[in-house]
C-alpha positions in Angstrom: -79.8 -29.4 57.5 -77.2 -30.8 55.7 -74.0 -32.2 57.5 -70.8 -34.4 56.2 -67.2 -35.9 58.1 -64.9 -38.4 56.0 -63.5 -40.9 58.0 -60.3 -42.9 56.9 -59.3 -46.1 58.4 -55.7 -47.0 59.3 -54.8 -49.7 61.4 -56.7 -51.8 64.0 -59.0 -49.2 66.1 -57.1 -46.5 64.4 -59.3 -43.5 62.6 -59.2 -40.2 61.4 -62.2 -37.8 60.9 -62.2 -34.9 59.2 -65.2 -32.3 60.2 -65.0 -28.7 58.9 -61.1 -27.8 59.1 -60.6 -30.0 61.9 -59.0 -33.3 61.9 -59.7 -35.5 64.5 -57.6 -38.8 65.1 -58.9 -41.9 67.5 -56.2 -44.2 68.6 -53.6 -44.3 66.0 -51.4 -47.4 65.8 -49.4 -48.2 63.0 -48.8 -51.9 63.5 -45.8 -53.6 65.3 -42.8 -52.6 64.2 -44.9 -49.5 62.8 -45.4 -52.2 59.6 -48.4 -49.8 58.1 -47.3 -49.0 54.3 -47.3 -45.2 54.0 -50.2 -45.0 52.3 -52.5 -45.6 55.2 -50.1 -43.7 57.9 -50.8 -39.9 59.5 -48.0 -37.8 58.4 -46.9 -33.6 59.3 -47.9 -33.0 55.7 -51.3 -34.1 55.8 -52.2 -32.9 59.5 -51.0 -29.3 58.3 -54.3 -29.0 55.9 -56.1 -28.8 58.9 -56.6 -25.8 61.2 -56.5 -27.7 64.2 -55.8 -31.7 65.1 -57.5 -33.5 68.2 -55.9 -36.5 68.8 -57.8 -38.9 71.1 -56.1 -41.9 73.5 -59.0 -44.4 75.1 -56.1 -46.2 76.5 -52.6 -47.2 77.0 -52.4 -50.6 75.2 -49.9 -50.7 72.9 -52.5 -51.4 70.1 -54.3 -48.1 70.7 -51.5 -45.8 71.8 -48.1 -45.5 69.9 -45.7 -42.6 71.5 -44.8 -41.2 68.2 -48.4 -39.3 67.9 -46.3 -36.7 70.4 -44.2 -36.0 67.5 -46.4 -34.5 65.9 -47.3 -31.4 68.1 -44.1 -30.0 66.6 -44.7 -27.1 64.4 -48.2 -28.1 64.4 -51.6 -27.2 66.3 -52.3 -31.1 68.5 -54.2 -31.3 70.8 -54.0 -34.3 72.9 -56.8 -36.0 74.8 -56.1 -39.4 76.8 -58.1 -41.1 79.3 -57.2 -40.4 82.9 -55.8 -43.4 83.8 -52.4 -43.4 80.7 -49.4 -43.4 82.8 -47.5 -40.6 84.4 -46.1 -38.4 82.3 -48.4 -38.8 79.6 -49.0 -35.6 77.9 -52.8 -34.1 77.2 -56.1 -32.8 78.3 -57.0 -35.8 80.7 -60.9 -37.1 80.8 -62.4 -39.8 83.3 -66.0 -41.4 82.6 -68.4 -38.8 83.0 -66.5 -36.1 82.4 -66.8 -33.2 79.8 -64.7 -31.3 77.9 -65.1 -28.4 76.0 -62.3 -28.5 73.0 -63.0 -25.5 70.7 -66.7 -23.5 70.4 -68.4 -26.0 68.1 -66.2 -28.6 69.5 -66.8 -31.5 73.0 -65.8 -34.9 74.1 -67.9 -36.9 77.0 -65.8 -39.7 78.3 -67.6 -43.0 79.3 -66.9 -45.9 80.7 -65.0 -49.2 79.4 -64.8 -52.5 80.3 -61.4 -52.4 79.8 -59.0 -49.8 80.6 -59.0 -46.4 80.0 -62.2 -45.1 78.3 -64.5 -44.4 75.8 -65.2 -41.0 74.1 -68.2 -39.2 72.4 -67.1 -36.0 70.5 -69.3 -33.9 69.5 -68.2 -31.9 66.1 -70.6 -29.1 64.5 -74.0 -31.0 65.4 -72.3 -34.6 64.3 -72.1 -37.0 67.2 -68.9 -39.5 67.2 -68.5 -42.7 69.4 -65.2 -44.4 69.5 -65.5 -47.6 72.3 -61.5 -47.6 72.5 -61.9 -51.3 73.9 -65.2 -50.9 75.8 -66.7 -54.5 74.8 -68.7 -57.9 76.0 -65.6 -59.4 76.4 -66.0 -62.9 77.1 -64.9 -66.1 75.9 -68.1 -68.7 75.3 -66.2 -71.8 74.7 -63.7 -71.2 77.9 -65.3 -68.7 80.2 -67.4 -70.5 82.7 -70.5 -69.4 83.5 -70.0 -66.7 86.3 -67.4 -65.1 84.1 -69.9 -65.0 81.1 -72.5 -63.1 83.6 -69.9 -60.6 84.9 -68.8 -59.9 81.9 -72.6 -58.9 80.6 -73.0 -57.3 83.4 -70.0 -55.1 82.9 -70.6 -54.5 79.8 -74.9 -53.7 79.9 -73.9 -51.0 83.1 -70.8 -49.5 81.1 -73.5 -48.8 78.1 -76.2 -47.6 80.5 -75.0 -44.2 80.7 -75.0 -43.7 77.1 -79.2 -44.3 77.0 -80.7 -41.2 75.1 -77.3 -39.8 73.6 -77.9 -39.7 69.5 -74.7 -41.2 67.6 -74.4 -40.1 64.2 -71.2 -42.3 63.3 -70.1 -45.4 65.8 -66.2 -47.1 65.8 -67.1 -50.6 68.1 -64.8 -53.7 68.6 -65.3 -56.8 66.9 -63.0 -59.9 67.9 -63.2 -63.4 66.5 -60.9 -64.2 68.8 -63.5 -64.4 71.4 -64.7 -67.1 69.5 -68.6 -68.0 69.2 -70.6 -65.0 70.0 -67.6 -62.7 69.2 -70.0 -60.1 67.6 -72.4 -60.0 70.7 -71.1 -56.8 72.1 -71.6 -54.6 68.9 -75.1 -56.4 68.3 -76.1 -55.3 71.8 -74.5 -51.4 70.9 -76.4 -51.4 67.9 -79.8 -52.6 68.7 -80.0 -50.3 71.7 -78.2 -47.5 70.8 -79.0 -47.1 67.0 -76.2 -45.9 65.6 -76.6 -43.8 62.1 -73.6 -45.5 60.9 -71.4 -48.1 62.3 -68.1 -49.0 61.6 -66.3 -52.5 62.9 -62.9 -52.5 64.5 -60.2 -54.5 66.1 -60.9 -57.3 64.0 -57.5 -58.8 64.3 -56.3 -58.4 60.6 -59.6 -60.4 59.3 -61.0 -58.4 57.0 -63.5 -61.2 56.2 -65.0 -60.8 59.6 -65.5 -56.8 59.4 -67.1 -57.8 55.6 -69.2 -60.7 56.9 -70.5 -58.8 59.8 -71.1 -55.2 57.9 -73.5 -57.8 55.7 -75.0 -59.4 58.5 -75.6 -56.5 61.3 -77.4 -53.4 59.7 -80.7 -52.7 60.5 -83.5 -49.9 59.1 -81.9 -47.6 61.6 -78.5 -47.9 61.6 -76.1 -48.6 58.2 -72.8 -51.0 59.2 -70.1 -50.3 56.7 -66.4 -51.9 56.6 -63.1 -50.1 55.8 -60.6 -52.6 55.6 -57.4 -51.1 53.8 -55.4 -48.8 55.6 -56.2 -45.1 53.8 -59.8 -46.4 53.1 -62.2 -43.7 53.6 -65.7 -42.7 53.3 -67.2 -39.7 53.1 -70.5 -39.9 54.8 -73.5 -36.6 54.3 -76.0 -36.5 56.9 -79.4 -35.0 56.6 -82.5 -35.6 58.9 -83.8 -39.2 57.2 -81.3 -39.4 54.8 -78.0 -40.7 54.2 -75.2 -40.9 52.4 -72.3 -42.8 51.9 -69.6 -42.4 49.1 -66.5 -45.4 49.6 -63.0 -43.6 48.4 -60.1 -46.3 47.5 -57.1 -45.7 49.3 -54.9 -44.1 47.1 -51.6 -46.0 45.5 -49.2 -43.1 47.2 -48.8 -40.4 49.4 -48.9 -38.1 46.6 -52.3 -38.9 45.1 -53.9 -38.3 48.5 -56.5 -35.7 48.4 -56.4 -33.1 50.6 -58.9 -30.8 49.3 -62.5 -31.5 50.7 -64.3 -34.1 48.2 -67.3 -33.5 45.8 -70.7 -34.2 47.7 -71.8 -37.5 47.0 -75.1 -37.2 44.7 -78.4 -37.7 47.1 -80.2 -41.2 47.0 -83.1 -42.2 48.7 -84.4 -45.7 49.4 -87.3 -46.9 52.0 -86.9 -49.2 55.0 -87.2 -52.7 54.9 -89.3 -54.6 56.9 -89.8 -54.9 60.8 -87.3 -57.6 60.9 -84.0 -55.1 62.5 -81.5 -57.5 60.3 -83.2 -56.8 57.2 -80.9 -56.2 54.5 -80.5 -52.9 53.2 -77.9 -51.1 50.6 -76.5 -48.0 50.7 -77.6 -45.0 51.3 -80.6 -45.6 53.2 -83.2 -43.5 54.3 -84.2 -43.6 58.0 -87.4 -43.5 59.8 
């Protein structure tokens, strides 16, 4: 059975997904000083295409959580969902790790731990599986952090993940941070090596586009594709069947008003083999997995 989202990148760990008429947005930040040219920004015009916008909140850092998203509920059908611990006041549907809930009849989000604040999310959208880590990461520091710190951290991180053993993730949003120096990437090797995403997409990459390139090169394996969006409004649409995907890049557009709205021709079917046992074997896209 055939299945397709499109996911558009804006700004740091910021994403939108659109899935049937739904829209669903993962901590939208437009910069400081809300810098992001309007080209890659959410607006009222393009969330009214959609029958219904979820908007999800991992956490409160300023980086993942800009108050403005609220103004958007006006005139509009938002729906908020922020992780349990967001300050007082906060408005939305509140989840804690290892809760469930139930947004719409084809529609869920499982809340899982982070190794930061706040949380990470799995939604589940019309048989499509979506993981956004919000900041859930092997954060540590190999030049600075002394030993002990280094084996917290790991062991943080390895009992965060161990919950998510056995879940099937279609389409992965994972932090990687040079500026945890060497090893930066060793958090989103782990994720993908164990949980084997379909499709992987780096994040919170500080403004270093070459590091979400270099690592979308170096990371995919037979099972699991690694693709970068690195201009705000970049989007792929990405078709899923049961070995085979794939993956069709669309340039962010030059203004608002050559956005497409519309849902986007089906990228033509390709099909390519495997490569290799080694799980760093170089692939391109689509590929067909096993």
């Amino acid at each position: 059975m055939q299945k397709q989202l499109k996911v558009t990148y804006h700004y740091n760990s910021g994403f939108s997904i659109r899935i049937g008429g739904k829209l669903l947005v993962f901590d939208y930040w437009e910069g400081e000083g809300r810098k992001l040219a309007e080209v890659g920004r959410l607006n009222k015009q393009i969330l009214s295409a959609y029958e219904q916008v979820y908007v999800f909140v991992s956490h409160a850092h300023p980086d993942h959580f800009s108050p403005m998203i609220y103004e958007w509920r006006e005139d509009l059908p938002v729906t908020y969902i922020v992780s349990s611990d967001m300050p007082i006041g906060t408005r939305g549907k509140r989840i804690a790790p290892l809760e469930t809930l139930d947004l719409a009849q084809d529609i869920s989000v499982k809340a899982f731990d982070s190794t930061d604040l706040g949380v990470s999310l799995l939604v589940r959208a019309y048989g499509i599986n979506i993981f956004h880590a919000g900041d859930l990461n092997l954060w540590h520091w190999r030049q600075e952090s002394s030993l002990r710190e280094i084996e917290a951290a790991e062991n943080a991180f390895y009992a965060a993940c161990a919950p998510m053993k056995g879940e099937r993730i279609d389409l992965a949003m994972f932090p990687v941070d040079p500026r945890q120096g060497m090893l930066y990437d060793a958090g989103a090797n782990h994720f993908i090596l164990t949980q084997k995403p379909r499709v992987f997409i780096p994040m919170h990459w500080q403004d270093r586009t070459e590091v979400a390139i270099d690592f979308a090169r170096r990371a995919k394996t037979p099972h699991t594709e690694v693709l970068a969006l690195t201009r705000p409004g970049e989007s792929a649409t990405i078709t899923y069947q049961e070995k085979l995907l794939d993956i069709h890049i669309i340039e962010p557009p030059r203004d608002m008003a050559d956005l497409p709205i519309a849902p986007l021709r089906r990228p033509e079917k390709t099909r390519m083999e495997a490569q290799g046992e080694d799980p760093f074997a170089d692939s391109d896209l689509p590929v067909d997995l096993e």
